[in-house]
N, C-alpha and C positions, 0 to 999 in steps of 0.2 A: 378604564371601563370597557374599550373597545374588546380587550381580553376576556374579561364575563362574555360581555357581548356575544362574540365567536362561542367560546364553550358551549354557554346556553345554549344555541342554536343545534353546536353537533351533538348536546344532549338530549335535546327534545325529539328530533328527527334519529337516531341510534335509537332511541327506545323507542317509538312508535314503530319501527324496522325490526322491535323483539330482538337485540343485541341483549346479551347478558349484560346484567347492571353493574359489574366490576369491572367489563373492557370498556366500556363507557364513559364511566369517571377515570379510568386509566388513562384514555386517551384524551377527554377534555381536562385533566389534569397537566397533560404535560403540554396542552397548547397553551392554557394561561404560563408554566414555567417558559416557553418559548417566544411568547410575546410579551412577557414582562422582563425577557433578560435575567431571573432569577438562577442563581447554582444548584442547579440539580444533585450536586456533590452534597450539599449542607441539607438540603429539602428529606433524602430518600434516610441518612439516620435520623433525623426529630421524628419521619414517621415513624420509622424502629421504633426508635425511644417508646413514644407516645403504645404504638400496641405491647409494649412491653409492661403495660402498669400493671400493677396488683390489680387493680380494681378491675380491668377489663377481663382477668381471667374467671368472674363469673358468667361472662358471658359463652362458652360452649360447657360450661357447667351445666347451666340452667336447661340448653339446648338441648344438650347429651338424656339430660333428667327427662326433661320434657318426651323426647324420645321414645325413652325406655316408658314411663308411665302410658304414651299412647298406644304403644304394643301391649301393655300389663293388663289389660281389661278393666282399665280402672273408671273408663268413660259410663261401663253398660254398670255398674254397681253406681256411680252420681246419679243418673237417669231413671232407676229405681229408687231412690232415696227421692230425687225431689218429686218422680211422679207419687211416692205414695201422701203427699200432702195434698196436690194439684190435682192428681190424674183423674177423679169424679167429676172436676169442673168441665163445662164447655170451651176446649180452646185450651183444656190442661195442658196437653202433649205440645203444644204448642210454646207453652207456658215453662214445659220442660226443658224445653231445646234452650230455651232464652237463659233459663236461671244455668242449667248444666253450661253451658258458655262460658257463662261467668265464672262456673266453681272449677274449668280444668283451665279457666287461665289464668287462676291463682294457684296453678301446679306447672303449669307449661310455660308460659309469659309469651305464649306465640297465636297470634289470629291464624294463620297455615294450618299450626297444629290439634286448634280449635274444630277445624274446617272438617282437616282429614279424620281425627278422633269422631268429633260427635256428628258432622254432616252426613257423615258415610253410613252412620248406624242410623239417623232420625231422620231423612231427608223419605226413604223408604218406608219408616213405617209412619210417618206423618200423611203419605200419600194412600196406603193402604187404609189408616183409619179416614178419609174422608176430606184429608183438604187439597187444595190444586196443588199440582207440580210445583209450579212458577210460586207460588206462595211459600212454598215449604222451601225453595233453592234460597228466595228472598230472605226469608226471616232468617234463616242459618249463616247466610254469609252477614248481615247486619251484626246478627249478634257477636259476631266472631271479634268483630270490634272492643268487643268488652277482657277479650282476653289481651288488647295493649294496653287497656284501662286499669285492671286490677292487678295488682302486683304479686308476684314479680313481674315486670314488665323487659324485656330486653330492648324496646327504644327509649324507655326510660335510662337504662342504666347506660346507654348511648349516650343521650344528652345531657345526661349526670358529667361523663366522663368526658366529652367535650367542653361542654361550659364549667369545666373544673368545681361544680355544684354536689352535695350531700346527694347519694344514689337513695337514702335510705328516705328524703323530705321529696324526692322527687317522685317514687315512689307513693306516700300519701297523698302529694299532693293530686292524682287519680282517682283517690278511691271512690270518694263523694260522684262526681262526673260520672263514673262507671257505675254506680249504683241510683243514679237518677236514671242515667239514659236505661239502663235495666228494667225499671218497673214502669217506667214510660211505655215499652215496649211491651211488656207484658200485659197492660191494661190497653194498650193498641191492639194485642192479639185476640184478648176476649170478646171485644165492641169485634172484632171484625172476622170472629169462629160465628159470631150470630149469624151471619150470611151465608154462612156453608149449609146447604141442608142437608148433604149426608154423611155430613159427618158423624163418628160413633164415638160416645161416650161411655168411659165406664161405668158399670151400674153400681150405683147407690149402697154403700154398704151401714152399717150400723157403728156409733162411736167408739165402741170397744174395739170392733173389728178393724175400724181405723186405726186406733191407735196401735193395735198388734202388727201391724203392716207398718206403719212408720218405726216401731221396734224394731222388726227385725230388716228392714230396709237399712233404717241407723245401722243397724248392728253390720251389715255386709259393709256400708261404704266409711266405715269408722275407719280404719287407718287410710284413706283418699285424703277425708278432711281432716284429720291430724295432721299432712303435710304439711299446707302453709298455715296452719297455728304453730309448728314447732319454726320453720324458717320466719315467718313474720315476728312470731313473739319472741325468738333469737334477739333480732337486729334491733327490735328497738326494746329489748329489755336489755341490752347491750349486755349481750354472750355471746355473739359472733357481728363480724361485716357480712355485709350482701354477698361477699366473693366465699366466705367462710359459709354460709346459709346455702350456695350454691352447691357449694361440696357435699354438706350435710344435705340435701334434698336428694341426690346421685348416690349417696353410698343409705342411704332411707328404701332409695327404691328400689334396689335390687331384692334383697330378700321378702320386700314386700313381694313384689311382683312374682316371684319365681317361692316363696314358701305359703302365702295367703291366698294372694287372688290367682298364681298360679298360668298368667299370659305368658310368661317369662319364659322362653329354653334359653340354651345355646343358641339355636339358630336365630330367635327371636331378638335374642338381646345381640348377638354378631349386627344382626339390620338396623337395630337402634342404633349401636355405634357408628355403625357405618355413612347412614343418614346424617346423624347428628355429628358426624367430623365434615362430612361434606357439606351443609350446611353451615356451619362455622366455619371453614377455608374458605367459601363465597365470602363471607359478611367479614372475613379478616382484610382479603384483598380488597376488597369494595373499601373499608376503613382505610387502609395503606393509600390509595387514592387519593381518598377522600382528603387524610389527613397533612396530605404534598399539597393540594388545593389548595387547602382553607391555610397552610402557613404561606403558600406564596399571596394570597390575597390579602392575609396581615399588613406582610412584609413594604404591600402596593397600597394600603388602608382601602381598599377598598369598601369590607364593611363601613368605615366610616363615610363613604364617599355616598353610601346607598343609603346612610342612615341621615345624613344630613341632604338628599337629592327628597325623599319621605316626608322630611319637615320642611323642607321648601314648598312643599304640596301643600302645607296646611299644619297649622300649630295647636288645632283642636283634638285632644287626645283620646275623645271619642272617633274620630274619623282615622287617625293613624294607626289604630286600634284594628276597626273596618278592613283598613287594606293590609295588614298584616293581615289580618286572617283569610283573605280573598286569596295571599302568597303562601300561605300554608295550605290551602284547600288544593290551589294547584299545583304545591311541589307534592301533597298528598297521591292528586290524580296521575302524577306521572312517577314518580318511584315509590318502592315499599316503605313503613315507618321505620326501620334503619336507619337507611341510607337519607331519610327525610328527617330525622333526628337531628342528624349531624348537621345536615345543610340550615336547620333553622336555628342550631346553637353558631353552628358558624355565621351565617349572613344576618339572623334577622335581630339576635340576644342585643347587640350592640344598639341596636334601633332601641330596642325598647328601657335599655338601661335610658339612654337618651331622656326617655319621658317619663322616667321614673317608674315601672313596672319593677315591682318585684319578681326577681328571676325565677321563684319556686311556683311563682304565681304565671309565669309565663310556659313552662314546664308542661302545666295542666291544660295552658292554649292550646300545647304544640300536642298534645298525646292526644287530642278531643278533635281535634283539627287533623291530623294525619290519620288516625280513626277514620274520619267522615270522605277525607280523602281518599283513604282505601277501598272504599264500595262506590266510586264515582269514577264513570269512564271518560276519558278514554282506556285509561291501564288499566285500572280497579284489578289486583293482584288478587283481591281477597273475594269480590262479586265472581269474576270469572272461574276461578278455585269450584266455588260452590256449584256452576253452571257446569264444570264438567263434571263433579261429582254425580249431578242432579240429569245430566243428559238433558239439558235445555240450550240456546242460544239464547240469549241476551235481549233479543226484541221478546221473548216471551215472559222474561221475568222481572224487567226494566221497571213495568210499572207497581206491583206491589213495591219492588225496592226503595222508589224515590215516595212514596209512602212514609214509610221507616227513616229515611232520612231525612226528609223535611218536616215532618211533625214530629218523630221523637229527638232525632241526633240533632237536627241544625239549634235548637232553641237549647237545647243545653252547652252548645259552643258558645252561644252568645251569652249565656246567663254567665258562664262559668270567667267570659274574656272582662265583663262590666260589673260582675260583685268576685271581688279576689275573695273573700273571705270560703269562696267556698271550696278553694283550691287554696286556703292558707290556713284552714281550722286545725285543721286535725295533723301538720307540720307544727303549727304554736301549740296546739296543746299537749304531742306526745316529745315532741322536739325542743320546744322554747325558741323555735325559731320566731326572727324578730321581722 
């Protein structure tokens, strides 16, 4: 333990010092291999190995895709499509930003790319129609949340492939979570556009007219939402794996992008790619790390040492419950959901086998938990993203945010950690998972 010990400590002080997150776990990687004595010779191929799986190669699939679709103009076509249902209401455009969240991170699987796509477009004209700064940074980076929620998710397919678990049940088991916390938020926005007095609203049109504006809004953002219907209804109509959906969502969006919606050059899709490798060489190396850790902490049983140090504390599986979740809020606050993926299929899965938690059900802790993590400082990767989008500091947008958090996200962590069914429905009924 004394080896944790150390690590932990150069981890927590390296990131608060804004170290990049893959020299971080590099070097607390190879203090635990150097104070546990382990062979760094046998540690550095199992890493190999381990990034070498089929499965992990949809992860700069998804990235790459994600990418390319946030240069394709495919955010400003969702954003018209859900304003023409919302946008007459008080608090619609607000309503907008939330639901569009949701639908480009069922394209992207990334809160970043949630952030830089829709934050950058809505964060502006949220402020132009009439709500505060600091409100419109909050509610954009909150919702950004939703895109680790709804699938694909890339710390999903993280923890899938750590905890040697179904990517496709892990997956589900967000969707429910991500779509409570969604309308939570959404019906938090309308109670609280009441108090904006100047804000402006679209004017009132007539039913027909409505409906001819959600026509032809459908009609523009029609192949956006056909993406994840073709990669979702893929995977679990079993016509491809996740890693195969990945592919097919990347070679989808090109000619989308570049013959339909037309965001796409040369130049545009060079910067996708280019992002989107750089991107996935961080989150590879960080992995390579990660995955020298977590076998020399095996090899030491650590995990077991912290899973049985937990039930020492207490044999109430409500209260071990508790503190797991307090341990995912804070490996939340100090790295992104990656790298916070892995560390809780590594250290905490073994706990919870322990007390009998279903692993797909634990999945849906960890995605809701590192979620909520990510918009809570100190780090909050994904709160501060929005703040410099939004050209605010942090003391100004703090309190809308913990808002958002504590009445809509905290209570669906806790619903989702003490009734599994709602993190285990829709795995048993599309899956048969038991």
């Amino acid at each position: 333990m004394l080896a944790v010990s150390v690590a932990l400590v150069v981890i927590v002080v390296l990131l608060m010092l804004e170290v990049p997150v893959a020299f971080v776990f590099g070097l607390a990687s190879f203090i635990i291999v150097i104070l546990t004595g382990r062979d760094i010779e046998f540690l550095i191929p199992y890493a190999y190995q381990q990034e070498s799986s089929f499965a992990l190669l949809a992860l700069p699939l998804f990235v790459i895709a994600g990418s390319l679709m946030g240069a394709s103009g495919i955010s400003d076509q969702l954003v018209r499509f859900v304003n023409s249902f919302v946008g007459s209401i008080k608090g619609g455009l607000g309503a907008v930003t939330i639901v569009t969240c949701a639908l480009f991170g069922a394209i992207a699987g990334s809160g970043s790319s949630a952030i830089a796509a829709i934050g950058s477009m809505m964060i502006p004209r949220m402020v132009e129609a009439g709500y505060p700064r600091s409100y419109a940074i909050s509610l954009v980076a909150c919702s950004s949340v939703l895109a680790i929620l709804i699938p694909p998710s890339v710390a999903m397919i993280l923890f899938a492939i750590t905890s040697g678990l179904s990517v496709a049940a892990c997956f589900l088991s967000t969707i429910i979570p991500g779509v409570l916390i969604m309308a939570i938020y959404v019906v938090m926005n309308i109670f609280q556009a009441r108090g904006f007095k100047d804000l402006e609203v679209e004017p009132k049109v007539t039913f027909p007219e409505r409906l001819g504006k959600i026509g032809r809004a459908t009609k523009g953002a029609f192949w956006a939402l056909l993406m994840p219907g073709i990669m979702l209804g893929g995977i679990y109509g079993g016509i491809f794996t996740p890693t195969e959906a990945a592919a097919v969502a990347l070679i989808y969006t090109l000619p989308v992008g570049f013959l339909i919606y037309k965001g796409l050059n040369m130049r545009t899709t060079t910067d996708a790619f280019v992002e989107g490798a750089r991107n996935t060489g961080a989150i590879m190396m960080m992995l390579f790390f990660l995955f020298i850790m977590s076998r020399a902490m095996v090899q030491e049983n650590i995990p077991r040492d912290i899973a049985e140090f937990m039930l020492s504390l207490s044999d109430n599986k409500i209260v071990i419950l508790l503190m797991i979740n307090a341990l995912l809020l804070m490996l939340g606050m100090l790295v992104d959901d990656t790298a916070g993926a892995v560390l809780a299929a590594i250290v905490l899965l073994p706990v919870t086998n322990e007390i009998g938690i279903h692993p797909i059900h634990f999945a849906a802790i960890v995605g809701t938990n590192l979620g909520l993590g990510n918009v809570t400082p100190p780090c909050a990767p994904l709160l501060f993203m929005s703040g410099a989008i939004g050209g605010q500091t942090i003391d100004q947008y703090i309190k809308p945010t913990l808002k958002f958090m504590l009445i809509g996200h905290l209570p669906v962590v806790l619903l989702v950690t003490y009734i599994p069914d709602i993190a285990l429905y829709l795995p048993r009924v599309l899956m048969g998972v038991q």
